[in-house]
TIRO-2110 file (N, C-alpha, C; in Angstrom, 1 decimal):
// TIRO-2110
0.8, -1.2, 0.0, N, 1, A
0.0, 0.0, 0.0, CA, 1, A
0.9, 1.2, 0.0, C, 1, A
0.8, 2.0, -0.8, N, 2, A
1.3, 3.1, -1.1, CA, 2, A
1.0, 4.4, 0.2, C, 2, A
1.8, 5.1, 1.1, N, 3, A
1.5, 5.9, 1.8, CA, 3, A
1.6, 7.1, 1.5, C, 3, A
2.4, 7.8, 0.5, N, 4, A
2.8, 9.1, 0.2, CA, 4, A
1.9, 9.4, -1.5, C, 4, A
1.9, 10.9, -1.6, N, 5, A
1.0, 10.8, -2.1, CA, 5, A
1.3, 10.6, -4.0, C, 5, A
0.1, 10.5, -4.5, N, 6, A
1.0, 10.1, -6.2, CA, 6, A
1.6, 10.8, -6.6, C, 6, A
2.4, 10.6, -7.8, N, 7, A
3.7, 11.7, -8.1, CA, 7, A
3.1, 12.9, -8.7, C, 7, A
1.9, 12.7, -9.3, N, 8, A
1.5, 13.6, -10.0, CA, 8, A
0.6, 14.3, -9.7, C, 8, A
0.4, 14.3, -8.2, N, 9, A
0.1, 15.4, -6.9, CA, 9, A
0.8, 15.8, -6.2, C, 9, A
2.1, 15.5, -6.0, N, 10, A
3.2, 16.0, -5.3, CA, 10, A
3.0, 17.6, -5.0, C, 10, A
3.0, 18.1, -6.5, N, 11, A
2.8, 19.4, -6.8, CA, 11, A
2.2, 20.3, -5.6, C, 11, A
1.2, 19.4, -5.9, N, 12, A
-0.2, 20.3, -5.2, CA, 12, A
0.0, 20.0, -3.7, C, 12, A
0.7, 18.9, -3.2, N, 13, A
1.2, 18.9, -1.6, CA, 13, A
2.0, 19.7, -1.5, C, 13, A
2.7, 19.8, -2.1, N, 14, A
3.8, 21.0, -2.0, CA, 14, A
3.4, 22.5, -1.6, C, 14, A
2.3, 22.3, -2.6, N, 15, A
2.2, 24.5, -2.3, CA, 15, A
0.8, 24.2, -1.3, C, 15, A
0.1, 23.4, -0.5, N, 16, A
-0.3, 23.3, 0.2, CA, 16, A
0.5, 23.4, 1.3, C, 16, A
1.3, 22.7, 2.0, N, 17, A
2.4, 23.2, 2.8, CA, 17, A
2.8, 24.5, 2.5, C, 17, A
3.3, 25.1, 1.6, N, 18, A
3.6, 26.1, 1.5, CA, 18, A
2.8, 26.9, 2.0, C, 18, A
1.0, 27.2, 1.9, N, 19, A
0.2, 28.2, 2.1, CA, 19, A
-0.3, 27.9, 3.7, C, 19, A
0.1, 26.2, 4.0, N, 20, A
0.1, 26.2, 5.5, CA, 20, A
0.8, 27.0, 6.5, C, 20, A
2.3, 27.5, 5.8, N, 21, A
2.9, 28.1, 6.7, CA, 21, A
2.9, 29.2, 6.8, C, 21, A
2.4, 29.9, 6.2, N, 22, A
1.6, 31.3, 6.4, CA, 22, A
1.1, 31.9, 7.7, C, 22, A
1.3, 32.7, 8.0, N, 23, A
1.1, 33.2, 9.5, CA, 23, A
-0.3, 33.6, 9.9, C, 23, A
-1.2, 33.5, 8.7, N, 24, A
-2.8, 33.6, 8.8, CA, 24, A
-3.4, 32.0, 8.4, C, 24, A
-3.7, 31.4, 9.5, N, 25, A
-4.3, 30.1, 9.0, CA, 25, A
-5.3, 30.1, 8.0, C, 25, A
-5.2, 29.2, 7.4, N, 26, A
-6.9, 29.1, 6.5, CA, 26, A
-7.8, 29.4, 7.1, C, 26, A
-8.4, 29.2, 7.8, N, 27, A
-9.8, 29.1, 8.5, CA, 27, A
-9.7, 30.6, 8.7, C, 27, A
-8.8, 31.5, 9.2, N, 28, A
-9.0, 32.5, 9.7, CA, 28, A
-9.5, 33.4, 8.4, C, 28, A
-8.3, 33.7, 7.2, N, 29, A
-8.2, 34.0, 5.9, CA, 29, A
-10.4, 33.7, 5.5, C, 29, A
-10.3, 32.2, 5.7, N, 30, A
-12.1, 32.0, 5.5, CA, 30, A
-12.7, 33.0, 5.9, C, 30, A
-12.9, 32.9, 7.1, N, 31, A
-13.6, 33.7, 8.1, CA, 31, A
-13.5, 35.2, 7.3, C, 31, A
-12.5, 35.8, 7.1, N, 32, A
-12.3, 37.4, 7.0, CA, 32, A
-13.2, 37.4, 5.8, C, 32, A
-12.8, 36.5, 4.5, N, 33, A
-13.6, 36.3, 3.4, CA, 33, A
-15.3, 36.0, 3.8, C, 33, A
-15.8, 35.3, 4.4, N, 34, A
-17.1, 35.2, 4.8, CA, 34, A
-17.6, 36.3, 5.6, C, 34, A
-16.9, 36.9, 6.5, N, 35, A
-17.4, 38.3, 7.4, CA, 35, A
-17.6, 39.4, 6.4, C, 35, A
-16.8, 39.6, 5.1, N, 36, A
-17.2, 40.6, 4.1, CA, 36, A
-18.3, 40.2, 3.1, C, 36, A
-18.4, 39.4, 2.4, N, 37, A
-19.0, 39.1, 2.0, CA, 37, A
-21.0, 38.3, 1.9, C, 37, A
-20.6, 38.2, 2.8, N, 38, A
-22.1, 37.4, 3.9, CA, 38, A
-21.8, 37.2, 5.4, C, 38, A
-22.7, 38.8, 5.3, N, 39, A
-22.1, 39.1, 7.1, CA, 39, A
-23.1, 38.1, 8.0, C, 39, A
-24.3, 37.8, 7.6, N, 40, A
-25.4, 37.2, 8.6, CA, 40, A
-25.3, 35.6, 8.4, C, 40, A
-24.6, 35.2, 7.5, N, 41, A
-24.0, 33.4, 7.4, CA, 41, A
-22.9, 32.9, 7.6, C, 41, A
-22.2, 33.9, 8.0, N, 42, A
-20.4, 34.0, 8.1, CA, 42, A
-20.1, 32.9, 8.9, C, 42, A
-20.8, 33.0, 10.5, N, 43, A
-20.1, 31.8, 11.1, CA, 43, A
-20.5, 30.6, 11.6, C, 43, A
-21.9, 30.5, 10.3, N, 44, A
-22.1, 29.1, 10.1, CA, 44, A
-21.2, 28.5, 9.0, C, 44, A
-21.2, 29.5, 8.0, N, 45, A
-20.4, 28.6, 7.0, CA, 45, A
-18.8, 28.9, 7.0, C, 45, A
-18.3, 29.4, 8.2, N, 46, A
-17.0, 29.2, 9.0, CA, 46, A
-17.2, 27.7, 9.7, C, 46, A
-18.1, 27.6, 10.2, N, 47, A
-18.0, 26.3, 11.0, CA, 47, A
-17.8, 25.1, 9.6, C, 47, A
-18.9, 25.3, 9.0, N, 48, A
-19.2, 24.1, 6.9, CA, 48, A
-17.5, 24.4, 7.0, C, 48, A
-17.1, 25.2, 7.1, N, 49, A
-15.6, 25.0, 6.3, CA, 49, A
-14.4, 24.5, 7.3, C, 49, A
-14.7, 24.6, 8.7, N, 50, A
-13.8, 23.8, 9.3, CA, 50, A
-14.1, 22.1, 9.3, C, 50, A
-15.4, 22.0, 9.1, N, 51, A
-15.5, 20.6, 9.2, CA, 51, A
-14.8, 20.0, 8.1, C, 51, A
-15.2, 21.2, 6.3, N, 52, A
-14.5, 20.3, 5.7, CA, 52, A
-13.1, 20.2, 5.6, C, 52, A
-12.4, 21.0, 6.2, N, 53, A
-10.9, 21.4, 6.4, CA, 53, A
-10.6, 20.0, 7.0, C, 53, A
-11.5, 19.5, 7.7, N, 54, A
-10.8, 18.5, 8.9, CA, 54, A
-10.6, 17.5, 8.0, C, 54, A
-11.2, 17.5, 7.0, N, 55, A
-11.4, 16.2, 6.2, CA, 55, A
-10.4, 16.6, 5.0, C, 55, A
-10.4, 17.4, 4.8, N, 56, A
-8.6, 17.7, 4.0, CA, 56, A
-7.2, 17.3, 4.5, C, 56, A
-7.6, 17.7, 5.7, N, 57, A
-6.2, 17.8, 6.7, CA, 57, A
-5.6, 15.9, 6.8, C, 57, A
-7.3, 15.7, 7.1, N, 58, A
-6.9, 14.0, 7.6, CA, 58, A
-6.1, 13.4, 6.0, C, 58, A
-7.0, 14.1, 4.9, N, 59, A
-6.1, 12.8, 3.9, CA, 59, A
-4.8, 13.2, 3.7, C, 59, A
-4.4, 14.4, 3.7, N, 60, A
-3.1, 15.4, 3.8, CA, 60, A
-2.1, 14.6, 5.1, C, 60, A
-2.9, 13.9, 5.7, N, 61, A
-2.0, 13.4, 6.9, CA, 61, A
-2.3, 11.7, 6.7, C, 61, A
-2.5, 11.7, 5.7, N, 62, A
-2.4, 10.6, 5.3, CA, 62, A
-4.0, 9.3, 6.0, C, 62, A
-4.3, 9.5, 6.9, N, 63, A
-5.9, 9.1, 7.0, CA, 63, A
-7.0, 8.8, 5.9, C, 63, A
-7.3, 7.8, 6.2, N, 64, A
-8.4, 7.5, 5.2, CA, 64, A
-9.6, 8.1, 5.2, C, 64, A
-10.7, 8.3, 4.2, N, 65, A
-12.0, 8.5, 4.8, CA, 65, A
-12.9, 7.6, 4.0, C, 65, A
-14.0, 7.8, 4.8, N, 66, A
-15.0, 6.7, 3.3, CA, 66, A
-16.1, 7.8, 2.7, C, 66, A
-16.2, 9.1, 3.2, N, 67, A
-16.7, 10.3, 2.2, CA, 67, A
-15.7, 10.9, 2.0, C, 67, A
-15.9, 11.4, 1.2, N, 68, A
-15.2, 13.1, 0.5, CA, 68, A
-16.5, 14.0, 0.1, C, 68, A
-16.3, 15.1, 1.2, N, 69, A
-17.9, 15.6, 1.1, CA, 69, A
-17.5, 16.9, -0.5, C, 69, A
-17.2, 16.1, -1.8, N, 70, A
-17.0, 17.0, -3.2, CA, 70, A
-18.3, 17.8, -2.8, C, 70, A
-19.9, 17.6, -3.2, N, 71, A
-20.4, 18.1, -2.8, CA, 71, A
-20.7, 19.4, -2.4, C, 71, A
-20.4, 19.5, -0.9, N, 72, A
-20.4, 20.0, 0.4, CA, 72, A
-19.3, 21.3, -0.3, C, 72, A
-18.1, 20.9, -0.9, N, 73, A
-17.3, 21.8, -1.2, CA, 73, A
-17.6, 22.9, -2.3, C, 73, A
-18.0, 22.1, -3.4, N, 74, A
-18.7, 23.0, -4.4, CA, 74, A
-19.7, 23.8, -4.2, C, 74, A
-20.6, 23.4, -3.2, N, 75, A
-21.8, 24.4, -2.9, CA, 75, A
-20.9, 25.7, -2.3, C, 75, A
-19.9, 25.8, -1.4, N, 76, A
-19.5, 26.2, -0.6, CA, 76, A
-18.6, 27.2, -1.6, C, 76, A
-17.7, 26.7, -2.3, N, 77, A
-16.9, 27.4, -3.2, CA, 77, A
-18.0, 28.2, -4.2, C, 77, A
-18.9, 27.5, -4.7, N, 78, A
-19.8, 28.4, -5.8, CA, 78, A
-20.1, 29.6, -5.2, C, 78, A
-21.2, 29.6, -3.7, N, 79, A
-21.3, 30.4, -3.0, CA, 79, A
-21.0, 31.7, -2.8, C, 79, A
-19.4, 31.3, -2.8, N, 80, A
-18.2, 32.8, -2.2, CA, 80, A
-18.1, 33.1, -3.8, C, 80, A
-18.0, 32.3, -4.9, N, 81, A
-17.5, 33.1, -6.4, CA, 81, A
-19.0, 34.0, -6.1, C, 81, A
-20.0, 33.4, -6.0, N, 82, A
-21.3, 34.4, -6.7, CA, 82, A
-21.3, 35.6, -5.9, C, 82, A
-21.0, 35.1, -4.5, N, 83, A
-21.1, 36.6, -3.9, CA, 83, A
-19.8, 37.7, -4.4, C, 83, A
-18.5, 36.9, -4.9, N, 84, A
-17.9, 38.0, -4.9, CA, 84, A
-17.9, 38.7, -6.4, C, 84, A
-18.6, 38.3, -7.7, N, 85, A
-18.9, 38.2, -8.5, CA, 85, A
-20.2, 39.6, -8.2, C, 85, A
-21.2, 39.5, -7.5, N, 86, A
-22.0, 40.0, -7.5, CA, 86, A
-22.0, 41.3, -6.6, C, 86, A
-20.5, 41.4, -5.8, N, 87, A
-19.6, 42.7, -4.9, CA, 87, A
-19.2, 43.3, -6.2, C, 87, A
-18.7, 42.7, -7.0, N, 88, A
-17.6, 43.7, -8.2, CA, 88, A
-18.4, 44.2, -9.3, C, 88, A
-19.9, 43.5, -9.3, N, 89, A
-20.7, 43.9, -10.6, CA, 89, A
-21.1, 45.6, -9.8, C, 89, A
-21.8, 45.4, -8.6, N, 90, A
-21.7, 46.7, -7.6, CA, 90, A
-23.3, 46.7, -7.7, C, 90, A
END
């Protein structure tokens, strides 16, 4: 069983680490993005995004899961494009 990840994701572990080491965690960076953009659902869908954070982190640390909430993510990602799409139209 293979533990490290395939070679032709390496990449993408790479600048993942990289943006981990950043002195503003993700979740925070979230949050600031969700408090501007959707002030009255901010810190529910701060919470939606630590849960799915957890489930990033685990396969990043090598952990199995038996979902991948894709899903869960796309609603969430579509979400922040339309609101920020719909801040710049004005």
């Amino acid at each position: 069983m293979q533990t490290g990840a395939p070679d032709a994701a390496r990449p993408i572990f790479r600048r993942i680490n990289e943006v981990m080491s950043d002195k503003y965690r993700l979740t925070d960076k979230f949050l600031l993005i969700a408090s501007l953009l959707n002030t009255g659902a901010a810190e529910a869908d701060a919470r939606e995004f630590g849960t799915l954070k957890k489930v990033r982190d685990n396969l990043l640390h090598g952990q199995p899961t038996a979902h991948l909430p894709t899903e869960a993510v796309h609603h969430l990602l579509f979400k922040y494009i339309s609101l920020h799409l719909d801040r710049i139209k004005g």
